[in-house]
PDBQT receptor file of N, H, CA, C and O in Angstrom, charges set to zero:
ATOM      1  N   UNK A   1     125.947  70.958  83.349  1.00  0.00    +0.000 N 
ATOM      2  CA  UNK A   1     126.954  71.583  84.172  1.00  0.00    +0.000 C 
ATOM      3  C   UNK A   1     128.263  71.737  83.407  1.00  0.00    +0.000 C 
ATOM      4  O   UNK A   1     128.919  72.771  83.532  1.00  0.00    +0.000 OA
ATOM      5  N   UNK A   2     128.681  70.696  82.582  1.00  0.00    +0.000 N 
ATOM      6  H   UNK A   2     128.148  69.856  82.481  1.00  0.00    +0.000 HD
ATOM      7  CA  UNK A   2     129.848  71.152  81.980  1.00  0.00    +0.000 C 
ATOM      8  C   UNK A   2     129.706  71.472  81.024  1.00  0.00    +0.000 C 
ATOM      9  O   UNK A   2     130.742  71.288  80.386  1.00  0.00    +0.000 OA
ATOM     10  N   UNK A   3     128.403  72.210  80.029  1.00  0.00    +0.000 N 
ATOM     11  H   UNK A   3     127.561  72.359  80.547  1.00  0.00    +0.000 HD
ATOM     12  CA  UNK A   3     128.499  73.428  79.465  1.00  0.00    +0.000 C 
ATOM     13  C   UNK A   3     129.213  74.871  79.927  1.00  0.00    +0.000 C 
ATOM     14  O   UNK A   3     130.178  75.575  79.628  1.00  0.00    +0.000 OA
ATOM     15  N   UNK A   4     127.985  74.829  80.944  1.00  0.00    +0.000 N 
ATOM     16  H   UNK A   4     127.202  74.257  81.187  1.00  0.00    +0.000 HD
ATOM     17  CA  UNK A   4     128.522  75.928  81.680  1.00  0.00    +0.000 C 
ATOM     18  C   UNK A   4     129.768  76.291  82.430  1.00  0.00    +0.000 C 
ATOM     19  O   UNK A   4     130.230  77.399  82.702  1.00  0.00    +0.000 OA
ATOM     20  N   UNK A   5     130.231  74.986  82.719  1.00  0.00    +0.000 N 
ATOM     21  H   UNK A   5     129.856  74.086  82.498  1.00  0.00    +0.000 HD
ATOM     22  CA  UNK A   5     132.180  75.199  82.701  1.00  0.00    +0.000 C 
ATOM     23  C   UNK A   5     132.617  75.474  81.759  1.00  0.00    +0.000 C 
ATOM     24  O   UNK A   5     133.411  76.403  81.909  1.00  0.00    +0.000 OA
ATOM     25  N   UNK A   6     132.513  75.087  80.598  1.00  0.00    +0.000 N 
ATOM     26  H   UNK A   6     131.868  74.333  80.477  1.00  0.00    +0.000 HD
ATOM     27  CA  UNK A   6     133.348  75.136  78.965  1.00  0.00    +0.000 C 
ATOM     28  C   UNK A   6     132.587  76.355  78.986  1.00  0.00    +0.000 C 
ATOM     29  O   UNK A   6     133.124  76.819  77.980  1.00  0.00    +0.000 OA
ATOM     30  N   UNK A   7     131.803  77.209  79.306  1.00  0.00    +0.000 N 
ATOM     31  H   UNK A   7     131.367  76.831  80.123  1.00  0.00    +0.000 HD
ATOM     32  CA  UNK A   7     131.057  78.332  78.521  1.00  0.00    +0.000 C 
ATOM     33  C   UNK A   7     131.940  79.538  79.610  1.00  0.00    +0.000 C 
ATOM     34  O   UNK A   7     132.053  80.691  79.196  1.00  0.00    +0.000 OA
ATOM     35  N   UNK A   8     132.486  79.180  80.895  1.00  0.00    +0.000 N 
ATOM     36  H   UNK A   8     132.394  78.243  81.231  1.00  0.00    +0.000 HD
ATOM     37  CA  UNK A   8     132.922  79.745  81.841  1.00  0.00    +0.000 C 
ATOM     38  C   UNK A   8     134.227  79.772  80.911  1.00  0.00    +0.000 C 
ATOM     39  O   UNK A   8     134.572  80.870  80.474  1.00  0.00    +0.000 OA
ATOM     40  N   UNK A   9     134.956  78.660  80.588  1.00  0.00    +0.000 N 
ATOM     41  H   UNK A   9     134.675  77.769  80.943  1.00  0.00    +0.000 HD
ATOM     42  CA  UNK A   9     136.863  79.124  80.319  1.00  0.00    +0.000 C 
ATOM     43  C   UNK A   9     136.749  79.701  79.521  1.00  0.00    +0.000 C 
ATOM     44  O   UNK A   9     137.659  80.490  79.265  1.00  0.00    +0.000 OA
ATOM     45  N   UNK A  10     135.435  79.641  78.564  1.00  0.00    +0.000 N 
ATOM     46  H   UNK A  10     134.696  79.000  78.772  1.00  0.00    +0.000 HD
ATOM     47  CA  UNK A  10     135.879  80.286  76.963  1.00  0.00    +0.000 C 
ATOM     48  C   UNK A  10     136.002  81.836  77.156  1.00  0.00    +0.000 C 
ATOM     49  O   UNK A  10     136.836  82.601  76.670  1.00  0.00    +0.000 OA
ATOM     50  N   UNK A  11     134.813  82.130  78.102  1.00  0.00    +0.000 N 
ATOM     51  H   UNK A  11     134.136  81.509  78.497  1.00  0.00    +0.000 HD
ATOM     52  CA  UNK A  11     134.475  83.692  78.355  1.00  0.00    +0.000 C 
ATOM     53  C   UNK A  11     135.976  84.390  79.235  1.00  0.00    +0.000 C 
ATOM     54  O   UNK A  11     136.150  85.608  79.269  1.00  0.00    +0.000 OA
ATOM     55  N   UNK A  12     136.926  83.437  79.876  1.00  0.00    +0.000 N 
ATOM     56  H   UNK A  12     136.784  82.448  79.849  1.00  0.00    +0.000 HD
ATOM     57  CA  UNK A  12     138.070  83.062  80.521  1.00  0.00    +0.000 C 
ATOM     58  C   UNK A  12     138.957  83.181  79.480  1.00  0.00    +0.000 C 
ATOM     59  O   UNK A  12     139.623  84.213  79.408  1.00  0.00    +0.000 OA
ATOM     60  N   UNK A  13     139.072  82.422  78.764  1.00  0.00    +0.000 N 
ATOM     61  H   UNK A  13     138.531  81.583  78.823  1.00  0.00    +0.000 HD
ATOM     62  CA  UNK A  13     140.269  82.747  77.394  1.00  0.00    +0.000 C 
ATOM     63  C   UNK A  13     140.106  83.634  77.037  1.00  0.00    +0.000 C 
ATOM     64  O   UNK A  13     141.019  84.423  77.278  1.00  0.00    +0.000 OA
ATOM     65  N   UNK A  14     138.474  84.407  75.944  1.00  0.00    +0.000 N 
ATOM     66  H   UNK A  14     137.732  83.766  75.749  1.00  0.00    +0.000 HD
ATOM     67  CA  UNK A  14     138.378  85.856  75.579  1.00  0.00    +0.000 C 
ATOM     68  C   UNK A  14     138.838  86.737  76.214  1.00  0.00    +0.000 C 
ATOM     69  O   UNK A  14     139.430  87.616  75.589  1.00  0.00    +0.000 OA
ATOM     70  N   UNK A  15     138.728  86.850  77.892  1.00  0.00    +0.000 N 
ATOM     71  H   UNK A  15     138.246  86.136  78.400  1.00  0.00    +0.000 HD
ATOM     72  CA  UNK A  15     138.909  88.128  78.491  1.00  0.00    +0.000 C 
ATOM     73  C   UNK A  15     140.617  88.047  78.484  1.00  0.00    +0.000 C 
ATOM     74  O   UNK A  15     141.231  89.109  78.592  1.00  0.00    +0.000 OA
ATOM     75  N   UNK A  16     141.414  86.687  78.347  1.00  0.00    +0.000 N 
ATOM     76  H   UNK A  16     140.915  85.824  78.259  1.00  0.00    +0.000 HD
ATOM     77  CA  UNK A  16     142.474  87.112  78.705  1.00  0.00    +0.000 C 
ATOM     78  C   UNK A  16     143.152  87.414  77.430  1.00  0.00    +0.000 C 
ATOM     79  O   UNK A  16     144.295  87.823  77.632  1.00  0.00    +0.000 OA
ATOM     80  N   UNK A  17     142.816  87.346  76.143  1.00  0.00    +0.000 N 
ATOM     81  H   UNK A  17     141.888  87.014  75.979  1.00  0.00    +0.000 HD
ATOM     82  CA  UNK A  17     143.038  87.670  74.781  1.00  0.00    +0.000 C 
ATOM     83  C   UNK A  17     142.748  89.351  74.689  1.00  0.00    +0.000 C 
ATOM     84  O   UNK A  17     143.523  90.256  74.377  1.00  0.00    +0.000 OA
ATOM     85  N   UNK A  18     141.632  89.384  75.000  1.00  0.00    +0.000 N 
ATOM     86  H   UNK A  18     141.003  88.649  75.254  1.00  0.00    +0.000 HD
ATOM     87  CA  UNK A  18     141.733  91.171  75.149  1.00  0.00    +0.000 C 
ATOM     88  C   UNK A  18     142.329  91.485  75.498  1.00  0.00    +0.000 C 
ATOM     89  O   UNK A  18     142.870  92.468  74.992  1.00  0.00    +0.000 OA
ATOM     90  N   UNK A  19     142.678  91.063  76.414  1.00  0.00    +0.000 N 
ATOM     91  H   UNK A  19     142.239  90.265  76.825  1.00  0.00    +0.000 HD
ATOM     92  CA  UNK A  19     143.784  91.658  77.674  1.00  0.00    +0.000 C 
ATOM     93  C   UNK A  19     145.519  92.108  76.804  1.00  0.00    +0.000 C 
ATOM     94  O   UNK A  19     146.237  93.105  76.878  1.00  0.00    +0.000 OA
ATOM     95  N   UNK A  20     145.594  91.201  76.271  1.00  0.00    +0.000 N 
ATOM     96  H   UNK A  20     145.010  90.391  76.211  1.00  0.00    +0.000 HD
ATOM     97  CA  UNK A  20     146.760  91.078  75.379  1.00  0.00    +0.000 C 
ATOM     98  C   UNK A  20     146.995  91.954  74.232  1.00  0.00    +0.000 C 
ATOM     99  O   UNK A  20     147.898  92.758  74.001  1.00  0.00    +0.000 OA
ATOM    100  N   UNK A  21     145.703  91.513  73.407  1.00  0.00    +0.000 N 
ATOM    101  H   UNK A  21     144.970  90.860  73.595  1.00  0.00    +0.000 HD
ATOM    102  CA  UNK A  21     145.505  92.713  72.325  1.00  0.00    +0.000 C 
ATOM    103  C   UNK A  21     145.475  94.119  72.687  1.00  0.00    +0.000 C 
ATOM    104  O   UNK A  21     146.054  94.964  72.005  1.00  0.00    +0.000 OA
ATOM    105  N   UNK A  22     144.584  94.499  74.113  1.00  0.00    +0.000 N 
ATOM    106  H   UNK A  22     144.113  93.812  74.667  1.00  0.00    +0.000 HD
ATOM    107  CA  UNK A  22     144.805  95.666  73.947  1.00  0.00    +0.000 C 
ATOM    108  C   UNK A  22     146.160  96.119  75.322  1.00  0.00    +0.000 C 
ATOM    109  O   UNK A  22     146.223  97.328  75.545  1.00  0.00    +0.000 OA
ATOM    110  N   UNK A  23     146.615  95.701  75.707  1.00  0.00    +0.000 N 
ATOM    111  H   UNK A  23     146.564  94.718  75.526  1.00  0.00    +0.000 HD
ATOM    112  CA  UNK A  23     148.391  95.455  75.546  1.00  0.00    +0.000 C 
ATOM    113  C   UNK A  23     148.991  96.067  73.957  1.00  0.00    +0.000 C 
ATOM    114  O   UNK A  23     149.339  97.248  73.956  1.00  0.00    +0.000 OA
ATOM    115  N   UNK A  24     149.059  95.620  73.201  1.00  0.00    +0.000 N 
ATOM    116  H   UNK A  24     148.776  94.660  73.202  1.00  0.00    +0.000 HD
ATOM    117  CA  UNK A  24     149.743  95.695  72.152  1.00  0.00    +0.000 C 
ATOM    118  C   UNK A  24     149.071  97.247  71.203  1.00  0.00    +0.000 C 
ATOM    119  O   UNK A  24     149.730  97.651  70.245  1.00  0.00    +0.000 OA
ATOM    120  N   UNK A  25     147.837  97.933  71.580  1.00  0.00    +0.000 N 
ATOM    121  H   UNK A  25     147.302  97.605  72.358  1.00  0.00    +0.000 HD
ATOM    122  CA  UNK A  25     147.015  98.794  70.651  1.00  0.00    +0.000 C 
ATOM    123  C   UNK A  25     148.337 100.322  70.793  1.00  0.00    +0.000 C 
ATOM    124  O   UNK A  25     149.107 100.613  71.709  1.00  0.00    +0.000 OA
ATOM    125  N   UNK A  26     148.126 100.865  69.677  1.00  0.00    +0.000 N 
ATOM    126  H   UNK A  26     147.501 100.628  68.934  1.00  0.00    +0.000 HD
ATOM    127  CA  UNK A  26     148.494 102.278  69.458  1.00  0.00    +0.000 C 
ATOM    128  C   UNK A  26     147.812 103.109  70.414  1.00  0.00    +0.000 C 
ATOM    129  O   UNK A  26     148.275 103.293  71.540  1.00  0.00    +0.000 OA
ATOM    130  N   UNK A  27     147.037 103.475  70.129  1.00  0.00    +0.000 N 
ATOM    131  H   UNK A  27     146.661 103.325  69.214  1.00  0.00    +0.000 HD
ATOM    132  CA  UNK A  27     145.836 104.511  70.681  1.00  0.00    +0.000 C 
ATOM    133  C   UNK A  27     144.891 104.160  71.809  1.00  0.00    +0.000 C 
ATOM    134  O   UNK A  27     144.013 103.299  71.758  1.00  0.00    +0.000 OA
ATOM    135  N   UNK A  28     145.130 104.790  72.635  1.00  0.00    +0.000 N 
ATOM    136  H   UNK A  28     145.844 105.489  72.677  1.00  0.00    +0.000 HD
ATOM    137  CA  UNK A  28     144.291 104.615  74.154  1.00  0.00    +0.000 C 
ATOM    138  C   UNK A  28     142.932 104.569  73.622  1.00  0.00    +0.000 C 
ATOM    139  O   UNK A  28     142.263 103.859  74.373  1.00  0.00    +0.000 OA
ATOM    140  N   UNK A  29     142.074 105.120  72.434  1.00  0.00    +0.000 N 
ATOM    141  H   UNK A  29     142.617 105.697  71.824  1.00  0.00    +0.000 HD
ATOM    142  CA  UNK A  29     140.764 104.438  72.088  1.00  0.00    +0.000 C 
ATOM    143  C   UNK A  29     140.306 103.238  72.041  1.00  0.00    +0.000 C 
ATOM    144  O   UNK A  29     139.257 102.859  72.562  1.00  0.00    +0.000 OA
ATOM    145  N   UNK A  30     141.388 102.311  71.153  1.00  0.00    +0.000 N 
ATOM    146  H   UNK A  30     142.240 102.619  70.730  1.00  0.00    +0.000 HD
ATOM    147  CA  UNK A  30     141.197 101.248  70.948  1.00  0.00    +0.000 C 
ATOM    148  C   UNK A  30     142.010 100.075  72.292  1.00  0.00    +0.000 C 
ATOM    149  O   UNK A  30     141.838  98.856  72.293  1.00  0.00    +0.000 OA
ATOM    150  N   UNK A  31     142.794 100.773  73.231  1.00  0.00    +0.000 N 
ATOM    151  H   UNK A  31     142.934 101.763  73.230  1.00  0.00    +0.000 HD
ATOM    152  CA  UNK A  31     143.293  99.690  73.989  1.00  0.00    +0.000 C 
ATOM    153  C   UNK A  31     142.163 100.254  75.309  1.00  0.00    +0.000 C 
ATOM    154  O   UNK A  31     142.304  99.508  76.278  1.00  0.00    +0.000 OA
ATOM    155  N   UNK A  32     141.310 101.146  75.523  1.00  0.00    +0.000 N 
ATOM    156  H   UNK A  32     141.195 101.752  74.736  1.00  0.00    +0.000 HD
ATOM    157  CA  UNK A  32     140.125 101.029  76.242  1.00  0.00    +0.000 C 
ATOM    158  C   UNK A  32     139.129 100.119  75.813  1.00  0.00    +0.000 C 
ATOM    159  O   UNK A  32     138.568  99.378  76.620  1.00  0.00    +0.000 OA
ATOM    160  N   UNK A  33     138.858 100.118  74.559  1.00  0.00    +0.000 N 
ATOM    161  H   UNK A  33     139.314 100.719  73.903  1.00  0.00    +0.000 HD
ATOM    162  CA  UNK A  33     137.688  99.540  73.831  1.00  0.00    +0.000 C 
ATOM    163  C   UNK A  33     138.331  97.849  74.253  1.00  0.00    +0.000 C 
ATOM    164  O   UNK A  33     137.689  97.110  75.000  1.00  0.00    +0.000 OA
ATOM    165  N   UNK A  34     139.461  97.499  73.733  1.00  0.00    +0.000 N 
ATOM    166  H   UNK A  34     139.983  98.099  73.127  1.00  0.00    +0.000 HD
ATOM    167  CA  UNK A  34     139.435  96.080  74.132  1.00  0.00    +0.000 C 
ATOM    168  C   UNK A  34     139.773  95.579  75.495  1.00  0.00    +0.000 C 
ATOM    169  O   UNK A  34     139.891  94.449  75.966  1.00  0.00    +0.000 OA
ATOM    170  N   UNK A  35     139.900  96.873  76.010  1.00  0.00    +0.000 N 
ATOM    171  H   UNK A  35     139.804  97.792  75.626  1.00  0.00    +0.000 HD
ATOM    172  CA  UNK A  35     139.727  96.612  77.837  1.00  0.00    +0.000 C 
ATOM    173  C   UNK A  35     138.253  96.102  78.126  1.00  0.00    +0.000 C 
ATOM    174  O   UNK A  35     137.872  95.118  78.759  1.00  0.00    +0.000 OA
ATOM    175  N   UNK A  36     137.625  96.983  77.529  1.00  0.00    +0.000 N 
ATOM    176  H   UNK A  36     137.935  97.783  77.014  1.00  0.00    +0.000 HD
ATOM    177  CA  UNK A  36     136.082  96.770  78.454  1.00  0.00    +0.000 C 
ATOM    178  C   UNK A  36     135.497  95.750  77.707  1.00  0.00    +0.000 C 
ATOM    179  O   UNK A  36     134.475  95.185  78.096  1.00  0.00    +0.000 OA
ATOM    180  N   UNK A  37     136.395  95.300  76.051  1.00  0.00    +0.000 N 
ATOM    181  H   UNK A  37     137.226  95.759  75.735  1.00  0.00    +0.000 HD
ATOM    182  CA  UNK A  37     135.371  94.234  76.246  1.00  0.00    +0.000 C 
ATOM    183  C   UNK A  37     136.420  92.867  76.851  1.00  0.00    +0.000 C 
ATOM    184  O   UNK A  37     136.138  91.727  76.481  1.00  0.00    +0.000 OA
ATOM    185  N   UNK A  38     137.548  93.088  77.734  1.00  0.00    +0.000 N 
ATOM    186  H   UNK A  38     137.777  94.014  78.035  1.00  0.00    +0.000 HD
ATOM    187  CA  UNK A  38     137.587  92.049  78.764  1.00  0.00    +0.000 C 
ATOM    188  C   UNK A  38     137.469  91.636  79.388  1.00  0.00    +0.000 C 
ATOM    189  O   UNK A  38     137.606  90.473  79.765  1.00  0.00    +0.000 OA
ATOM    190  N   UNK A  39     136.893  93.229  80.011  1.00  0.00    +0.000 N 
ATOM    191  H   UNK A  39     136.781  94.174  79.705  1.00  0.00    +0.000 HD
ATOM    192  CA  UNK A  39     136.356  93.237  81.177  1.00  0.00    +0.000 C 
ATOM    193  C   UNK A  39     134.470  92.671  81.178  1.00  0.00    +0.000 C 
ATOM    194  O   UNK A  39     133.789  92.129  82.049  1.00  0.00    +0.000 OA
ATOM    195  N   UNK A  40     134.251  92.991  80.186  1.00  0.00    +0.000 N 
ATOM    196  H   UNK A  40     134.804  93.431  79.479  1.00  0.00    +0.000 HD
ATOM    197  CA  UNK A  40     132.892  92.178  79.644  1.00  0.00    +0.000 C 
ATOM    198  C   UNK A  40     132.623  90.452  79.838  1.00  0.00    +0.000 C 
ATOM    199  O   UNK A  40     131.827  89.690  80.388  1.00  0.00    +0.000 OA
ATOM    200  N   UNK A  41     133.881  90.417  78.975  1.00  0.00    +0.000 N 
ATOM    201  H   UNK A  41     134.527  91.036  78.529  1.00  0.00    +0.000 HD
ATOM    202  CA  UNK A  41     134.132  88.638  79.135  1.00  0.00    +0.000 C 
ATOM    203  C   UNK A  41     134.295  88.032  80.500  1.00  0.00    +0.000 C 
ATOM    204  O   UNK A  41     133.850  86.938  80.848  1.00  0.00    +0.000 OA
ATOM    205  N   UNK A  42     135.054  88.955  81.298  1.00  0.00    +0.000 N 
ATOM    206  H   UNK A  42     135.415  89.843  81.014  1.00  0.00    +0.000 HD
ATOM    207  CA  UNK A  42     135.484  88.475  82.551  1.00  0.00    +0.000 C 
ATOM    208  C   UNK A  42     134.138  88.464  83.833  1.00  0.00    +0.000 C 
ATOM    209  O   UNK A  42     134.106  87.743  84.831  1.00  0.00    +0.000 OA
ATOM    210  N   UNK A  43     133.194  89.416  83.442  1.00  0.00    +0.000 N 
ATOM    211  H   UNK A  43     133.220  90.002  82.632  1.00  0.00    +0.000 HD
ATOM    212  CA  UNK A  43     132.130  89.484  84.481  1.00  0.00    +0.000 C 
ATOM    213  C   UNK A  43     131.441  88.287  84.081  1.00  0.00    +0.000 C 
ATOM    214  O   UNK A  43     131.263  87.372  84.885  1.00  0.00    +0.000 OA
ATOM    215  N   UNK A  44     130.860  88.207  82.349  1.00  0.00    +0.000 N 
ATOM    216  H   UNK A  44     131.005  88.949  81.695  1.00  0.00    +0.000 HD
ATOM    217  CA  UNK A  44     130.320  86.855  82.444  1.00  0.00    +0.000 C 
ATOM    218  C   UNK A  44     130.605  85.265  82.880  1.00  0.00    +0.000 C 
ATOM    219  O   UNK A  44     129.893  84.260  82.903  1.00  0.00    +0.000 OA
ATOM    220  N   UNK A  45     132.210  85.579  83.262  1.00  0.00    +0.000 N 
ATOM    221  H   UNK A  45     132.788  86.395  83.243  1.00  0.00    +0.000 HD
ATOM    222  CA  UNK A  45     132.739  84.213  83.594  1.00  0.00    +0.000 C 
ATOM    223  C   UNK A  45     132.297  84.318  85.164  1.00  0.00    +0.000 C 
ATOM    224  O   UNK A  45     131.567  83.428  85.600  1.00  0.00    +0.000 OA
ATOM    225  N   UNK A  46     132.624  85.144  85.840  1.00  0.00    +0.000 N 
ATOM    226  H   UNK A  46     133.218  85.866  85.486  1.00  0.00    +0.000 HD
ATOM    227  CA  UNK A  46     132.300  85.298  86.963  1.00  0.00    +0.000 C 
ATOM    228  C   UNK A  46     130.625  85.456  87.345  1.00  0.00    +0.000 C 
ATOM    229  O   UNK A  46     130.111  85.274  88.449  1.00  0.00    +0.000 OA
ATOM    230  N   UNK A  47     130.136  85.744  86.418  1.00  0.00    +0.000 N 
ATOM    231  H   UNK A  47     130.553  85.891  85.521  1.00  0.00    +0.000 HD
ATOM    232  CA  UNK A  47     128.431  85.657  86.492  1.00  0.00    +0.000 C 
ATOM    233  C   UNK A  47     127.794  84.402  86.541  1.00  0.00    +0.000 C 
ATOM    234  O   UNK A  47     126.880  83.992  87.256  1.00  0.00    +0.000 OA
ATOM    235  N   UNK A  48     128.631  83.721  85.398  1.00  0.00    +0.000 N 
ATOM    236  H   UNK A  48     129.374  84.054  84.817  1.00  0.00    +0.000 HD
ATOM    237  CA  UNK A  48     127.791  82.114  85.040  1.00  0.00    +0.000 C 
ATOM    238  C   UNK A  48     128.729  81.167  86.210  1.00  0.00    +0.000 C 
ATOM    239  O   UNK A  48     128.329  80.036  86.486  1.00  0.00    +0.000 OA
ATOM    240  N   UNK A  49     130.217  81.817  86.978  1.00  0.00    +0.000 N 
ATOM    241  H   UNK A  49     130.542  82.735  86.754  1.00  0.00    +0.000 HD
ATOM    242  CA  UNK A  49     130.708  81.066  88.170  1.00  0.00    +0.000 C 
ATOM    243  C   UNK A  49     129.393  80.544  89.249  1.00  0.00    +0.000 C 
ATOM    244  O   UNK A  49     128.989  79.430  89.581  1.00  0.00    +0.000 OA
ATOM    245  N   UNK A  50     128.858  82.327  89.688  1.00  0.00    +0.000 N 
ATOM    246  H   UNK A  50     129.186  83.232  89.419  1.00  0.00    +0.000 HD
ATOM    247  CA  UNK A  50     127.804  82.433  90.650  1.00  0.00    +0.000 C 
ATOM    248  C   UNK A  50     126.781  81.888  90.318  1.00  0.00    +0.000 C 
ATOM    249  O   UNK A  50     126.163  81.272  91.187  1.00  0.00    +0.000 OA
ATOM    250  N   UNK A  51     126.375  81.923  89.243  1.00  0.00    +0.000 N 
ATOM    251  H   UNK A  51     126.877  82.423  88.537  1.00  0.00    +0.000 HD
ATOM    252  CA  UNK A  51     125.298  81.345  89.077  1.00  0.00    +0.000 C 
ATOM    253  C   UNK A  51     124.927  79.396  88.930  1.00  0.00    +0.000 C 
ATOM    254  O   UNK A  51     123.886  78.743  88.997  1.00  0.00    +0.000 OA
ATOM    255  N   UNK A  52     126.170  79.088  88.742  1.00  0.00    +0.000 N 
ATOM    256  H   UNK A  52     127.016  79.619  88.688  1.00  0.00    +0.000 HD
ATOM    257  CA  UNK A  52     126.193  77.546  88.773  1.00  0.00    +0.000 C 
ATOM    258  C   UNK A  52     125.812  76.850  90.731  1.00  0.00    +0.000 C 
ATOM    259  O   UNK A  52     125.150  75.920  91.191  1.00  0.00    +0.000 OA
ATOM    260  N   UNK A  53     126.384  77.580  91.120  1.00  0.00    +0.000 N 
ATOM    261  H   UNK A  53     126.922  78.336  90.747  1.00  0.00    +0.000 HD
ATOM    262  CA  UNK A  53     127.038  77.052  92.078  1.00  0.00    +0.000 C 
ATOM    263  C   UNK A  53     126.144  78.243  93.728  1.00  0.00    +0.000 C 
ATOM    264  O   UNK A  53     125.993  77.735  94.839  1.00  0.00    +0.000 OA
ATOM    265  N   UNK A  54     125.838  79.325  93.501  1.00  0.00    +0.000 N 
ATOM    266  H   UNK A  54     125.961  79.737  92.599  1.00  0.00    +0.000 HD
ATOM    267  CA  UNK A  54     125.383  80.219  94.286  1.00  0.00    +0.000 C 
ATOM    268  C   UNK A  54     126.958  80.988  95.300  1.00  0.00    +0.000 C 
ATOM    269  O   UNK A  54     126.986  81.954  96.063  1.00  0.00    +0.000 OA
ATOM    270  N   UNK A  55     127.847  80.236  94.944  1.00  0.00    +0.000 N 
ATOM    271  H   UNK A  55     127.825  79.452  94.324  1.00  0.00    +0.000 HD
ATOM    272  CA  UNK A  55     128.964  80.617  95.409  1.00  0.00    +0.000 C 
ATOM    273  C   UNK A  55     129.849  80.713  94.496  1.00  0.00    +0.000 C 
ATOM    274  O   UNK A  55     129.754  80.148  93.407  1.00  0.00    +0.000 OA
ATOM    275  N   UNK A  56     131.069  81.646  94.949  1.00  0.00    +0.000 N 
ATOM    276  H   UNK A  56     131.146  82.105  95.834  1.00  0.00    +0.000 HD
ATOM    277  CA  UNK A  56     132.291  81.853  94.030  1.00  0.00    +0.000 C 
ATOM    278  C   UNK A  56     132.899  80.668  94.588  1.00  0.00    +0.000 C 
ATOM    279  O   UNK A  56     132.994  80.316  95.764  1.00  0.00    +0.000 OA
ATOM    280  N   UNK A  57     133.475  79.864  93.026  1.00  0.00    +0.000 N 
ATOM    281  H   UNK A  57     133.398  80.150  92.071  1.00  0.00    +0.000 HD
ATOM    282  CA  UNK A  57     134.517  78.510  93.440  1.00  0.00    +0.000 C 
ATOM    283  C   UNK A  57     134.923  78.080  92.539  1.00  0.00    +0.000 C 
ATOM    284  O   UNK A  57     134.256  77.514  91.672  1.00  0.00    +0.000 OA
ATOM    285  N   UNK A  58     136.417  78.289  92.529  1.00  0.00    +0.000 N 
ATOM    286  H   UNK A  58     136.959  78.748  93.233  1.00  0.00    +0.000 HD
ATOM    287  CA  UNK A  58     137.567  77.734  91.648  1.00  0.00    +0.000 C 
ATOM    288  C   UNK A  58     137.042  76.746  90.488  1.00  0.00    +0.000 C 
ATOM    289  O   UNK A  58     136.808  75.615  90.915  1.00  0.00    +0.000 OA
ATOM    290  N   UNK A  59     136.846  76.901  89.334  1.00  0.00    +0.000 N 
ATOM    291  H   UNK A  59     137.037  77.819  88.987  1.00  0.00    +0.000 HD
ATOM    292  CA  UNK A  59     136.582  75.774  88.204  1.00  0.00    +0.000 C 
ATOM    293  C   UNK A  59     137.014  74.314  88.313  1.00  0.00    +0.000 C 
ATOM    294  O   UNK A  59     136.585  73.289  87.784  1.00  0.00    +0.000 OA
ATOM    295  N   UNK A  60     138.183  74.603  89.330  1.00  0.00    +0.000 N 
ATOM    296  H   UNK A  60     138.531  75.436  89.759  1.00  0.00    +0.000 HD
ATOM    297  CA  UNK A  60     138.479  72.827  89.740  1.00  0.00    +0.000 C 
ATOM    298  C   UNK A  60     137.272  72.176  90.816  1.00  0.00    +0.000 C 
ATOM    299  O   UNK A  60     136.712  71.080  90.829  1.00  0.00    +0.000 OA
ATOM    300  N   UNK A  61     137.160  73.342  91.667  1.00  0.00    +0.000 N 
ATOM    301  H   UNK A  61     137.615  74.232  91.657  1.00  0.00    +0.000 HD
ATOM    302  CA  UNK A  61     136.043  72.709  92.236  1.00  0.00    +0.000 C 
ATOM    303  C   UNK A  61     134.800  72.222  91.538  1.00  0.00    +0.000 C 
ATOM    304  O   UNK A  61     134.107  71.285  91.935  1.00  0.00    +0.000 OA
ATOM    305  N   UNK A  62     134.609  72.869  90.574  1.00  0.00    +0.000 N 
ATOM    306  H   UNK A  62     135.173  73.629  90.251  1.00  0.00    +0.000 HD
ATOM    307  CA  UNK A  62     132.768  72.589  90.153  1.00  0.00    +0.000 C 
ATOM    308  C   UNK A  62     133.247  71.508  89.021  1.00  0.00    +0.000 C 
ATOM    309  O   UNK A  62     132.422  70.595  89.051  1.00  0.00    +0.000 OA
ATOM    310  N   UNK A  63     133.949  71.323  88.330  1.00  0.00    +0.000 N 
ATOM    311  H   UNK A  63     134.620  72.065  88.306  1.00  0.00    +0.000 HD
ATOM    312  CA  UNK A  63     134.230  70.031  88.008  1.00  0.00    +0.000 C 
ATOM    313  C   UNK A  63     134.495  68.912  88.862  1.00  0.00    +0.000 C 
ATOM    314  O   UNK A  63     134.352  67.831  88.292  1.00  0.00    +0.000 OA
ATOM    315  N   UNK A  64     134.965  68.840  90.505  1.00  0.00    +0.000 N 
ATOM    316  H   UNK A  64     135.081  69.719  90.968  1.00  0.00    +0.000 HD
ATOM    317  CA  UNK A  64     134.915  67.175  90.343  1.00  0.00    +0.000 C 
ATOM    318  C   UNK A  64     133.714  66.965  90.766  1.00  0.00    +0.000 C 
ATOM    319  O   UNK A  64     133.266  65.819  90.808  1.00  0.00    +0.000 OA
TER     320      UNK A  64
């Protein structure tokens, strides 16, 4: 189980690093491209959420 938490923030940190980087891009090519892959990161956090648990619930919850 607390893989899959640590495997949840990391996919959680990536998406919010994209998020940033492509914030900062020149060209709407490349600040789409690191959109979707935040948006990538962000479904799997929310995928492996549902899937721990069968419900959506706050990371504080499924840790205690």
């Amino acid at each position: 189980m607390l893989d899959l938490l640590g495997r949840v923030e990391r996919c959680q940190d990536l998406a919010e690093e994209y998020r940033r980087v492509a914030a900062l891009c020149a060209t709407t090519e490349m600040r789409t491209h690191y959109s979707r892959m935040a948006d990538h990161y962000r479904n799997l956090a929310e995928a492996d959420e549902v899937g721990t648990t069968g419900l959506r619930q706050p990371l504080q919850q499924l840790a205690q």
